[in-house]
C-alpha positions in Angstrom: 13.5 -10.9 2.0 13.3 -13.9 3.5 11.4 -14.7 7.2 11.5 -17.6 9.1 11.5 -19.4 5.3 8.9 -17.3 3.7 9.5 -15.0 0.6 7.2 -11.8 1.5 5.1 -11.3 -2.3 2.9 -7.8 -2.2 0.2 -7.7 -5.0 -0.8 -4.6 -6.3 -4.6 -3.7 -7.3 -7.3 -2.0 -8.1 -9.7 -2.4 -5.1 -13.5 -1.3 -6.2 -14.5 -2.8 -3.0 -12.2 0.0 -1.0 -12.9 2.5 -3.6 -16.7 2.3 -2.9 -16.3 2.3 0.7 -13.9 5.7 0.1 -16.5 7.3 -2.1 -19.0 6.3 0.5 -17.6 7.9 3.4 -17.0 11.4 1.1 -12.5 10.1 1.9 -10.1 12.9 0.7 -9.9 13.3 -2.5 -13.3 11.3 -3.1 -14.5 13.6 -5.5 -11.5 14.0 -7.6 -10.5 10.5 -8.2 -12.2 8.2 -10.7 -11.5 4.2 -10.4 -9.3 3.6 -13.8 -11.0 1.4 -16.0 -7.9 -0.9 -16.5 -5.4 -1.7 -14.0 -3.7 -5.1 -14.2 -2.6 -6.8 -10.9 1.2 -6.2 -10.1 2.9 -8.6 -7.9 6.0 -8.0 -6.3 8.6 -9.7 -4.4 9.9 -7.7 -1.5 13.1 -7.2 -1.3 15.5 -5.7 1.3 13.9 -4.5 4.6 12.6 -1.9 4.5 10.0 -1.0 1.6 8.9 2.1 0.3 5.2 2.9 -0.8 4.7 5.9 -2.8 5.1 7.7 -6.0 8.4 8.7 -7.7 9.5 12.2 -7.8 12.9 13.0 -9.3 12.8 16.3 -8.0 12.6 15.1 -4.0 15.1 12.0 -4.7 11.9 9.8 -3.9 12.1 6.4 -5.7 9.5 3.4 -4.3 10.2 0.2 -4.2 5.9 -0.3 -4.4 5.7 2.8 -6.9 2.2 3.8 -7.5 2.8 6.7 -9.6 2.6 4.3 -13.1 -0.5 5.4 -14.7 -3.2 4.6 -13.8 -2.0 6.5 -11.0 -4.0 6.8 -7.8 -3.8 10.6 -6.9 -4.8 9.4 -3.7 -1.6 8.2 -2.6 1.1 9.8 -1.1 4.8 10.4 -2.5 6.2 9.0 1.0 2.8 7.3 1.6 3.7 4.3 3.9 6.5 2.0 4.8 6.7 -1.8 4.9 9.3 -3.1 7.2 10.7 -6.9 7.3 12.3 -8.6 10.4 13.4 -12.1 10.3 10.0 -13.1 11.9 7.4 -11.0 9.9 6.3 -7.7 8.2 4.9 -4.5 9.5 3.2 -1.3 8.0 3.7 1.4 9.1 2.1 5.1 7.5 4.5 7.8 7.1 1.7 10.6 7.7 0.4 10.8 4.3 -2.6 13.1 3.3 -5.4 10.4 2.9 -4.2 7.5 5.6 -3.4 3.8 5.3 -5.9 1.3 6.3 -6.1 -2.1 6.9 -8.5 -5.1 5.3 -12.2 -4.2 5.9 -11.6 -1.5 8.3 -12.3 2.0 7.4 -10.3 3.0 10.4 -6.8 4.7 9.6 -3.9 3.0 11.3 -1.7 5.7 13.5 0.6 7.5 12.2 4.6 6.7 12.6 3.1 3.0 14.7 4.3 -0.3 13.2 1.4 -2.3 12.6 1.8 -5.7 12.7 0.6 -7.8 8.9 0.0 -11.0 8.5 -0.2 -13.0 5.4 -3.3 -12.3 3.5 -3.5 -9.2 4.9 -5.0 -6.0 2.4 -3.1 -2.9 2.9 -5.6 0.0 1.3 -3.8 3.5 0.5 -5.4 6.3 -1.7 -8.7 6.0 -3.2 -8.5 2.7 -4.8 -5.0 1.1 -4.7 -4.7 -2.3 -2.1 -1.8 -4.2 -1.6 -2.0 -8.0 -0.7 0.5 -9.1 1.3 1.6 -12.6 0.9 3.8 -14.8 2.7 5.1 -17.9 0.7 7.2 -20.8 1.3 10.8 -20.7 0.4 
C-alpha cells in the first residue's frame, strides 16, 4: 500500500545478531531453536492494510501475508504472531499476544501487547528466535 507516496517493502531474515542476543538472555524457546544454516532474504511488498505475521495453519483458517512457517521455519514465532497495520501516513506493529514477544531494533524489551507501535523506515521488527523483518519505505 501506498503512504504519503511511499511503497511499504518488509524484508525477511535471518538475524544472528537477535538470535545471539535471544540465546543470551535464555528467550523462550532458546534451547530448542537452532539458527538454520541457510535462509535467503525475502523481501516483500506490503499490500493491503492490514498485514498478517505468522505461520500458516489450514486447520485454524490462518493464512499470513509475512508467512514464516516456510522452512527454515522459526519455531519461535507465533501462528497469529503480530500485525502490521498501514494508514495513509505510515505503518504500525502491533503484537497479537504471541508466546515469545515482538521487539523492536536493538531493544530486548518486548513491545505491549494489543499497542500499535509506531515504525519508521529502517526500522527491524524481531519475532521468534531469529527471524527480523526490515521495514522499508520507498519512493513511489
Amino acid at each position: 500500500m501506498r503512504t504519503t507516496g511511499v511503497t511499504w517493502i518488509a524484508t525477511v531474515t535471518a538475524d544472528r545478531t537477535f538470535y545471539d542476543r535471544v540465546l543470551a538472555r535464555e528467550g523462550p524457546d532458546a534451547d530448542r531453536v537452532e539458527f538454520p544454516a541457510y535462509y535467503p532474504p525475502r523481501r516483500i511488498t506490503l499490500q493491503g492494510t492490514e498485514i498478517l505475521i505468522g505461520k500458516r495453519s489450514v486447520s485454524q483458517g490462518l493464512h499470513p501475508d509475512i508467512d514464516l512457517g516456510i522452512a527454515p521455519a522459526d519455531a519461535g514465532v507465533s501462528r497469529a504472531h503480530a500485525l502490521l497495520h498501514l494508514t495513509p501516513t505510515g505503518l504500525t506493529v502491533t503484537d497479537l499476544g504471541s508466546t515469545n514477544g515482538t521487539s523492536l531494533n536493538d531493544s530486548d524489551e518486548l513491545i505491549p501487547a494489543e499497542q500499535p507501535v509506531a515504525l519508521r523506515s529502517g526500522d527491524r521488527v524481531h519475532v521468534g528466535a531469529w527471524t527480523t523483518i526490515t521495514v522499508a519505505a520507498e519512493p513511489g
